[in-house]
N, C-alpha and C positions, 0 to 999 in steps of 0.2 A: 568540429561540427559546431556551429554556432546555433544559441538557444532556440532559434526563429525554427531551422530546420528538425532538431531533437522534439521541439512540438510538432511541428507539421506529422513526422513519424509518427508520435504518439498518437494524434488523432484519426489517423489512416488505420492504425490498429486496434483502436476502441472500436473504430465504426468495423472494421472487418469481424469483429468479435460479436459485435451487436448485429449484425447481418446475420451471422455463423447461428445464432440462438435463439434467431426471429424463426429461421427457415426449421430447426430440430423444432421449433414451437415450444419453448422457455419464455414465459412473459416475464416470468420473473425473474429470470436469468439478464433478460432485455433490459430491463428495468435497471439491474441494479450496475449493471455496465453503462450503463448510458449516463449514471449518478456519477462514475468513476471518476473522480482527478486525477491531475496529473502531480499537482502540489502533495498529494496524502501517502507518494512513495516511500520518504523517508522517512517518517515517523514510523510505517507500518515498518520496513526493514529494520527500524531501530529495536520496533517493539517486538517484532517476530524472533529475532537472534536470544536466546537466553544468556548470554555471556556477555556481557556488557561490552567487555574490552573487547571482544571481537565485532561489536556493535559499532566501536568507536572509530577503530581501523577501519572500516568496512564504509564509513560516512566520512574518514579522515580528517578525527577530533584526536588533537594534540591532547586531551584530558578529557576521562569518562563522566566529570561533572557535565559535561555539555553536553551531551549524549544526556543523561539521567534528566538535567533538567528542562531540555529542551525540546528532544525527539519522542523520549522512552514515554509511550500510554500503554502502560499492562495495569491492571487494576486486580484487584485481588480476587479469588477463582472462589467462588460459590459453590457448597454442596447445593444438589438440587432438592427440591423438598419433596412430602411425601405426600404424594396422591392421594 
């Protein structure tokens, strides 16, 4: 599959998705689908796995440095304050 077609893909099911949320009546559903890239796949996969190494595997980094310093945005988890 060459990259030209993998995007074509991708943007037939943004927009199917953005159609799908227009019609339930989600604007902001709409909204935040229509913002979506295609580029912010792998960092969120990198960031979403909590086991690094399997983060690495999974992007196909010979070393979890590259992963950590490349892909991985987790930021540190906030209590929430008090009302």
């Amino acid at each position: 599959m060459s990259w030209g077609m993998l995007r074509n893909r991708w943007a037939e099911a943004r927009e199917a998705a953005r159609v799908k949320a227009e019609l339930e009546k989600k604007p902001d559903l709409v909204n935040r689908i229509a913002q979506f890239q295609f580029r912010g796949i792998r960092p969120k996969a990198a960031s979403e796995i909590n086991d690094l190494s399997d983060a690495s595997v999974l992007l196909g980094h010979s070393k979890e440095g590259i992963t950590e310093r490349v892909y991985r945005r987790v930021g540190a988890i906030a209590k929430p304050s008090k009302g």
